[in-house]
C-alpha positions as CSV (number, residue, x, y, z in Angstrom):
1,X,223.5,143.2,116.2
2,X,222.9,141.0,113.5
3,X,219.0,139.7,112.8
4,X,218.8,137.0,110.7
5,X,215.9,136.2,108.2
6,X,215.2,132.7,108.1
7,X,213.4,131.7,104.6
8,X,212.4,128.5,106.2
9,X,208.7,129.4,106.8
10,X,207.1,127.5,109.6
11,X,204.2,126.1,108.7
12,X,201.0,125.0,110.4
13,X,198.7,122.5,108.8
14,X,195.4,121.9,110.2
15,X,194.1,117.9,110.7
16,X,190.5,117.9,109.1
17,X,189.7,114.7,109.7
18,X,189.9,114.9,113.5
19,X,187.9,118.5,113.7
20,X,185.2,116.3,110.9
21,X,184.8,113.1,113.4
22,X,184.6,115.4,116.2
23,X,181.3,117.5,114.5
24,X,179.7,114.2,113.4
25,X,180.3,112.6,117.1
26,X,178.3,115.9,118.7
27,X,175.7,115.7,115.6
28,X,175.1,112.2,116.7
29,X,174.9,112.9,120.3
30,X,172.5,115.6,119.9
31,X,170.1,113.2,117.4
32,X,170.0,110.7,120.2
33,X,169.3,112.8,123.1
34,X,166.3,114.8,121.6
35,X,163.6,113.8,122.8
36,X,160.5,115.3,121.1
37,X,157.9,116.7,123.4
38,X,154.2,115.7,123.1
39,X,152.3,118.5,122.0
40,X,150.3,121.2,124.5
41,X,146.6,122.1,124.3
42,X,146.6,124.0,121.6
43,X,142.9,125.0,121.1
44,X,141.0,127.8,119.5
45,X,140.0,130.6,122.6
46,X,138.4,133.8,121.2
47,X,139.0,136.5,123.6
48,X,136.7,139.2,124.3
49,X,137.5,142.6,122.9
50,X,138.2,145.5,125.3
51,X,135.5,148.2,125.5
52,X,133.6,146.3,122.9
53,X,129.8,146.1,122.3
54,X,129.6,144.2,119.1
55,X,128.2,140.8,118.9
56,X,130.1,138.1,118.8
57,X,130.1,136.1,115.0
58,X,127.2,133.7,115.2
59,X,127.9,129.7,115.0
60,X,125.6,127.4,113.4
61,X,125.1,125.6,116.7
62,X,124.0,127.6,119.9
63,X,127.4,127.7,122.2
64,X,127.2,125.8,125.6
65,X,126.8,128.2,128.7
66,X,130.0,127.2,131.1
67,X,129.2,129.0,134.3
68,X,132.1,129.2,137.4
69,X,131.2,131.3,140.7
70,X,134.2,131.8,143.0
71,X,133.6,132.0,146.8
72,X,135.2,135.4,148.5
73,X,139.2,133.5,148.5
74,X,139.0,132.7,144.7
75,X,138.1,129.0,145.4
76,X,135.3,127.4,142.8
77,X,132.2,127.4,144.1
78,X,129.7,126.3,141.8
79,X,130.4,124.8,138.4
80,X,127.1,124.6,136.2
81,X,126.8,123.7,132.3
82,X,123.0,125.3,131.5
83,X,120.9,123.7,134.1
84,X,123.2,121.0,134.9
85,X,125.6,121.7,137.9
86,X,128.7,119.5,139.2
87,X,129.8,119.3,142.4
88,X,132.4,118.1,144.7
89,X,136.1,116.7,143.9
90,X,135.4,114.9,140.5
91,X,133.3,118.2,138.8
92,X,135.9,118.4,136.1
93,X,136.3,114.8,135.5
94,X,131.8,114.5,135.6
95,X,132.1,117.9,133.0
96,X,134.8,115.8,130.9
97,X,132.6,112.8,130.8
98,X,129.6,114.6,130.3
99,X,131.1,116.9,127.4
100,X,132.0,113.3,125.6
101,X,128.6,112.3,125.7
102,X,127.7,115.7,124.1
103,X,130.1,115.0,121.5
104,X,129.4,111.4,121.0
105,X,133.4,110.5,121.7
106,X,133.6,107.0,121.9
107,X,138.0,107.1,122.0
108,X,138.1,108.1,118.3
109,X,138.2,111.6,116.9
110,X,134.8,113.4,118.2
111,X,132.5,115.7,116.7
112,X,132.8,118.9,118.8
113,X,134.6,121.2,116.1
114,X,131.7,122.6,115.5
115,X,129.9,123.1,119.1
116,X,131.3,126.3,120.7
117,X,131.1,126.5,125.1
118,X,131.2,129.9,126.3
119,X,133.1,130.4,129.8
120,X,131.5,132.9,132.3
121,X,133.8,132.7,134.8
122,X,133.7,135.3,138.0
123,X,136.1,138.1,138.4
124,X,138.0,136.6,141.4
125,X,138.0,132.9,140.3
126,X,141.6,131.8,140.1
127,X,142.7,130.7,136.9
128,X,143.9,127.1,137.9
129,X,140.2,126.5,137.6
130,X,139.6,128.2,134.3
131,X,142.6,126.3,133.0
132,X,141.0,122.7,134.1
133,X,137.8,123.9,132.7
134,X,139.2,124.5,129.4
135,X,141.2,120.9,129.5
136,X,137.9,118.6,130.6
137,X,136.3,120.7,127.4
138,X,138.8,120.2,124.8
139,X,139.9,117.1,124.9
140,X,142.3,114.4,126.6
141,X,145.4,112.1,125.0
142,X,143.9,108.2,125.7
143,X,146.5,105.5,126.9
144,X,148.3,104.7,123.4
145,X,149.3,108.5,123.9
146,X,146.5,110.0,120.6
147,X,145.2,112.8,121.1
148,X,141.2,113.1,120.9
149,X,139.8,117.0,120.1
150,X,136.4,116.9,121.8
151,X,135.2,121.1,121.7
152,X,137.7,123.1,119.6
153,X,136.0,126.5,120.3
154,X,136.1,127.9,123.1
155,X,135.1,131.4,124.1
156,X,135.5,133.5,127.3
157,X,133.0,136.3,128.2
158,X,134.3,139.3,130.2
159,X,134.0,139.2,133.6
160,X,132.0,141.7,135.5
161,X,134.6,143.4,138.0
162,X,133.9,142.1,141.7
163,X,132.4,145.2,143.6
């Protein structure tokens, strides 16, 4: 049996141009179907420490007292700011308009940055309404889509477990 050795060497050449249209087609495709996300709250929440008795750091301006009792199925029950309570369906939007005021927001950029609010909330309050407490404080995006910072600290005090 006779093998024969071909010299002629098959050769494979590779199209770049093809492979370079093809990466600037995807590069393009993914530039024009990015769509940028509008930023989440991102505010400044001091947790409390575990197991700790230390004071907190003192602010120049006494911090706002945010109270939240939950009835026995987690619900908000009462919703008071120092003396001043808010009830029914609209609390959160009446706390919103009412922390504006506090901040003298009149749809520009407000003065809250340095007022503090701290959050007593109960131990078996769900957090939904910890979460819309937090947004009616911090701030709110107006219709041209701007963001407004109304209170940029924000602090939450341990709960005391429920009995």
């Amino acid at each position: 049996m006779k093998i024969r050795h071909t010299d002629r060497r098959d050769r494979i050449e590779l199209q770049m141009t093809p492979m370079i249209d093809i990466v600037f087609q995807l590069l393009v495709f993914f530039i024009m179907t990015f769509k940028i996300v509008l930023p989440e709250g991102d505010f400044n929440i001091r947790m409390p420490l575990p197991a700790s008795d230390a004071p907190a750091a003192p602010s120049e301006l006494p911090p706002l007292k945010l109270e939240m009792l939950a009835d026995d199925q987690g619900k908000l029950r009462e919703l008071r700011l120092g003396n001043l309570k808010f009830d029914g369906e609209g609390r959160f939007l009446a706390l919103h308009q009412h922390i504006r005021g506090l901040v003298e927001d009149e749809g520009g950029p407000g003065t809250g940055v340095e007022q503090e609010v701290e959050i007593n909330a109960d131990y078996g309050l769900q957090y939904d309404f910890v979460m819309r407490a937090i947004t009616a404080l911090t701030g709110y995006i107006d219709p041209n889509g701007v963001p407004h910072q109304l209170i940029e600290k924000v602090r939450l005090s341990p709960p005391a477990e429920a009995p």
